[in-house]
C-alpha positions in Angstrom: 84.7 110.6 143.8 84.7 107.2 142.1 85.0 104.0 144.1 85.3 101.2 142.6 86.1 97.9 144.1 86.2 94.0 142.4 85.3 91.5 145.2 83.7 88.0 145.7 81.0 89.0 147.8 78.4 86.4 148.9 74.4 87.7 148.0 71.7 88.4 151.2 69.2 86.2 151.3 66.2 87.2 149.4 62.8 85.2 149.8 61.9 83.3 146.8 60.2 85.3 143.8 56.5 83.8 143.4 54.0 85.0 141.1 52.0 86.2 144.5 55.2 88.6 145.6 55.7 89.4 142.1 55.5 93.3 141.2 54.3 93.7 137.4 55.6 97.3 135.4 53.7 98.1 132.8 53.3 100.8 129.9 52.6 104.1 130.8 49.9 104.4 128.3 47.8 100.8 129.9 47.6 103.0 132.9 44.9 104.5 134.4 44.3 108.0 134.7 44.8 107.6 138.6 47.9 105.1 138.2 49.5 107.7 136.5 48.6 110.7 138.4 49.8 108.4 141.6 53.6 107.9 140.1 53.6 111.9 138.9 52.8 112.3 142.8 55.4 110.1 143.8 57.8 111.2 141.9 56.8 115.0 143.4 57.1 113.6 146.3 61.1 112.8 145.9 61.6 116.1 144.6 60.3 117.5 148.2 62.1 115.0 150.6 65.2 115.9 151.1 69.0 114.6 150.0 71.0 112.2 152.0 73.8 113.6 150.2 75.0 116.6 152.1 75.3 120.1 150.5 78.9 120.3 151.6 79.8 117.5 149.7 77.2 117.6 146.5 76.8 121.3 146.2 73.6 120.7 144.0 71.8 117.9 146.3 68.7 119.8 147.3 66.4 117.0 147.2 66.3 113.2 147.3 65.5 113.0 143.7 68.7 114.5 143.2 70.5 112.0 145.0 69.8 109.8 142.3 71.2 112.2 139.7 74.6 112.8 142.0 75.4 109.3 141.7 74.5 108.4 138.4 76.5 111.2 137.5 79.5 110.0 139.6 79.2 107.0 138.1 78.8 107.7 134.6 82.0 107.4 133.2 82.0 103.6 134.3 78.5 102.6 133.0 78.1 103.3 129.7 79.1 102.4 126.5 80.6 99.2 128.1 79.5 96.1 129.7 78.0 97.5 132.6 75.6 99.8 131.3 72.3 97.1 131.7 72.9 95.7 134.5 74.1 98.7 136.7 71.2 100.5 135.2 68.8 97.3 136.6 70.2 98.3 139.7 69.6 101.7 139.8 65.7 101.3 138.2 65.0 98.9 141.4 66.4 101.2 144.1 64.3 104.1 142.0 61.5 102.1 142.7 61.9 100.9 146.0 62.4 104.7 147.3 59.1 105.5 145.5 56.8 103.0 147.2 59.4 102.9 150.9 60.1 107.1 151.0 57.0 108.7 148.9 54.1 105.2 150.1 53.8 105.1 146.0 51.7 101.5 145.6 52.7 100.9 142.2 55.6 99.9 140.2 58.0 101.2 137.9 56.0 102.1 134.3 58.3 102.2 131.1 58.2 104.3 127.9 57.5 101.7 124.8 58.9 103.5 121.8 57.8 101.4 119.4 54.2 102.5 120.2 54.4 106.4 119.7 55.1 107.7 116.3 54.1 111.2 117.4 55.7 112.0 120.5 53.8 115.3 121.4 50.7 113.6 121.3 51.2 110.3 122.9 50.2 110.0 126.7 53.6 110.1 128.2 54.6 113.5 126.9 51.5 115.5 125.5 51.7 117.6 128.6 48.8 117.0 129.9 47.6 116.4 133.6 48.7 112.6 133.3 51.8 112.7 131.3 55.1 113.4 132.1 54.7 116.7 130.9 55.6 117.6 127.1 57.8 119.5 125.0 59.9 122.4 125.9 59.0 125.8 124.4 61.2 127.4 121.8 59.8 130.8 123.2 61.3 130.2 126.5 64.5 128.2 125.9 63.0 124.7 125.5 62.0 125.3 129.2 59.0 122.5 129.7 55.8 124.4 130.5 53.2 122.4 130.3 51.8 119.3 132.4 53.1 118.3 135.8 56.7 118.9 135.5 55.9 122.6 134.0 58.4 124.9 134.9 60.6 122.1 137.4 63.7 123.6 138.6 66.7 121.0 137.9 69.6 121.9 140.5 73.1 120.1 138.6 74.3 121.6 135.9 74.7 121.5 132.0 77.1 118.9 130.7 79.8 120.4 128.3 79.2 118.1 125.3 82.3 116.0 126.5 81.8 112.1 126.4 85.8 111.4 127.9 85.6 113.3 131.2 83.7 114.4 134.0 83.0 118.0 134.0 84.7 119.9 136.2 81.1 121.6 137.3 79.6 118.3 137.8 78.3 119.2 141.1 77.7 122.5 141.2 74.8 124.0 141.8 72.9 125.6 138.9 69.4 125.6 138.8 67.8 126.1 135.9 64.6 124.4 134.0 63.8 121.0 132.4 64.5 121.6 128.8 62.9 119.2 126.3 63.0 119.3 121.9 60.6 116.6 121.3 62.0 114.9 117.8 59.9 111.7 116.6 62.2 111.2 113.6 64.4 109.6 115.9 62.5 107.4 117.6 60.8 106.1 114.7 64.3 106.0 113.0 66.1 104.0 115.7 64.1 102.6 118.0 60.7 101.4 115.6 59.2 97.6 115.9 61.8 96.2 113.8 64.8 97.9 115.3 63.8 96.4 118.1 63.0 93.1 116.7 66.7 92.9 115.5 68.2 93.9 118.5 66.3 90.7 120.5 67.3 89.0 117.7 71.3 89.6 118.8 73.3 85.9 118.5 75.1 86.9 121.6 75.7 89.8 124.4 78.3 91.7 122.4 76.0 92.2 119.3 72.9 93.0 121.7 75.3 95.8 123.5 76.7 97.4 120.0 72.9 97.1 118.8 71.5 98.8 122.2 73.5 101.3 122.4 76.1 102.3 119.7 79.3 101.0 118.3 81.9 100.1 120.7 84.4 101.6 118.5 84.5 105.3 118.5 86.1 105.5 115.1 82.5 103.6 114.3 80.1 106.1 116.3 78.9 107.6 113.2 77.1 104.8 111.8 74.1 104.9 114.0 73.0 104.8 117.1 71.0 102.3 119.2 68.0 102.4 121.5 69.7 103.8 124.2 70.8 106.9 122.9 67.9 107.5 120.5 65.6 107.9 123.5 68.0 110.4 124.7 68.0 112.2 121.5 64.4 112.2 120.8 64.2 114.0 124.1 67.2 116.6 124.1 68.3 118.6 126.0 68.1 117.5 129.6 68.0 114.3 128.7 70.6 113.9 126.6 72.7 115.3 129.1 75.3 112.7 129.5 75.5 112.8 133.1 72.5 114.2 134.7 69.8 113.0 132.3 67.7 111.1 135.0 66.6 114.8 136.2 64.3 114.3 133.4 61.5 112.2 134.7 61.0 110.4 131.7 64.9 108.9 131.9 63.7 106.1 134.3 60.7 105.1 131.9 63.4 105.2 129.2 65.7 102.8 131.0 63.0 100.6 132.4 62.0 99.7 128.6 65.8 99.4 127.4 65.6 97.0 130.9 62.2 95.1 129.4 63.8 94.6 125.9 67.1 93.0 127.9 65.0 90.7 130.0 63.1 89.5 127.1 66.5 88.5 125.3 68.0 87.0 128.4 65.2 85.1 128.8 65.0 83.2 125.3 67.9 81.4 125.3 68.0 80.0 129.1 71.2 80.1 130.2 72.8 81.2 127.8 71.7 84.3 127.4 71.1 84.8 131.1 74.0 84.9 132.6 75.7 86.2 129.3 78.3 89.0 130.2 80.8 91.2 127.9 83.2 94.3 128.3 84.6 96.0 131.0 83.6 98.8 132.8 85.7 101.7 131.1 84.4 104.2 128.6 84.4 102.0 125.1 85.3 98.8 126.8 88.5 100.1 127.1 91.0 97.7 128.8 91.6 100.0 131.8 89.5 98.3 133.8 89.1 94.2 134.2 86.7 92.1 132.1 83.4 92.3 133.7 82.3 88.6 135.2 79.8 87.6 137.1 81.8 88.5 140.4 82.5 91.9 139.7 80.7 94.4 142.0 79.2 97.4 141.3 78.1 100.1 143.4 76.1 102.7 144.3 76.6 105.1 146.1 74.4 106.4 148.8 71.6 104.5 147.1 72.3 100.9 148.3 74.7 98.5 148.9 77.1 97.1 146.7 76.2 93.9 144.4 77.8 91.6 142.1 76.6 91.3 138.8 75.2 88.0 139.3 72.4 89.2 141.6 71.3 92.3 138.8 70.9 89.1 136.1 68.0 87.9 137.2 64.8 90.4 137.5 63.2 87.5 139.3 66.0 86.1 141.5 68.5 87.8 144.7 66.6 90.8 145.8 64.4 91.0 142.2 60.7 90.2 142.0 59.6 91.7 139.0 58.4 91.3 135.8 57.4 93.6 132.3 53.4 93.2 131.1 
């Protein structure tokens, strides 16, 4: 189902980013009580519309929230561990967010997880389950199932990876519904992605460091001596989120991405140009030289989500069709 196509495509016409126009994310825990209890709605709200995705096609698209998952899932193979991983995932936070406020009238933008500020994940806002968190940890009496908070008890419709990181599981697509499973760990997070892991990781020389510090050696030989960012906030999770594929049926996977997308914008920015329009890999597994060197003319899509766009117009979070910025 993969499509993948290398073009020189010439950007739409987007008006210019002004500080008037421009939408501000913040940190789940500066919300409100009523900021947060109006993106838990919205997010409800996408798990009630329904798919564009047909049935016949996506046997597990039963909702619009899960068109999201069917193409990050159909994509996966192409956009991680490799050189498209941020800015695809820019993408793919910006579309989340426009369906939110255009689909579900959500009047807010797109909140991110901060790791650095939660030692103790099951009693930090964003996942001590209660009525303005993003519910909390799964329950080892009921198979890590999430009961508590406002995601208790959601039914996720794709199913289980199997534990493979080189192919696309045969049951990709299938429909198997089953609950959001969580195993809260904190050692991770404070492990792998504290204040100073972070500080090292903006303090990369150049895009290939940043990538290997974000999210894990490029070598596989090499996978064993850490991990970065990236992964650890899938690990400190589990379960459904560190489902390779169909993590972003966890509703903390976009407030995940959206900080790994606020650390990336910070580095981009300190350099200038440099650092902006700084590009590395390709978009195979490992950087693997299956597929071309990612530039700044390569095109990514997806899917049913929105149109296709070069990776010049994701570079910017304040330029092409981005007005945005991280508090």
């Amino acid at each position: 189902m993969i499509f993948l196509i290398f073009l020189w495509l010439l950007p739409a016409y987007a008006a210019k980013c002004t500080p008037h126009r421009r939408g501000i994310r913040r940190e789940w825990g500066s919300l409100s009580s009523l900021e947060r209890i109006n993106y838990i709605e919205a997010v409800q709200c996408m798990q009630q519309l329904p798919p564009v995705l047909s049935q016949e096609v996506i046997l597990a698209a039963r909702n619009r929230m899960d068109d999201f998952t069917a193409v990050h899932i159909n994509y996966t193979m192409h956009i991680h561990l490799n050189g498209a991983l941020l800015g695809w995932h820019r993408e793919y936070l910006w579309l989340w967010e426009q369906a939110l406020r255009e689909d579900c009238g959500y009047q807010g933008y797109l909140p991110y997880w901060d790791w650095t500020l939660y030692p103790d994940l099951p009693n930090s806002p964003i996942f001590d389950g209660s009525s303005t968190s993003l519910s909390g940890d799964g329950n080892p009496d009921e198979n890590y199932c999430v009961t508590t908070g406002p995601f208790a008890y959601m039914q996720l419709n794709f199913h289980d990876d199997n534990g493979s990181f080189e192919e696309l599981p045969v049951t990709a697509y299938d429909y198997s519904p089953r609950c959001l499973r969580r195993q809260l760990n904190s050692t991770v997070i404070n492990t792998h992605a504290n204040a100073d892991v972070v500080a090292r990781l903006l303090a990369s020389p150049d895009i290939s460091t940043y990538q290997e510090r974000n999210d894990a050696p490029m070598d596989p030989t090499k996978r064993r001596n850490g991990v970065g960012v990236h992964i650890a906030g899938h690990q400190a999770l589990g379960l459904s989120m560190h489902d390779f594929f169909a993590s972003p049926q966890d509703p903390a996977f976009m407030l995940h991405h959206a900080m790994l997308d606020r650390v990336w914008a910070i580095w981009q920015a300190q350099e200038g140009a440099k650092q902006r329009w700084a590009v590395n890999g390709t978009m195979s597994l490992y950087n693997a030289p299956t597929t071309p060197e990612i530039t700044l003319d390569t095109v990514f899509e997806f899917g049913v989500l929105g149109r296709p766009k070069t990776v010049r117009e994701l570079m910017n979070p304040e330029a092409y069709d981005y007005c945005y910025a991280y508090e």
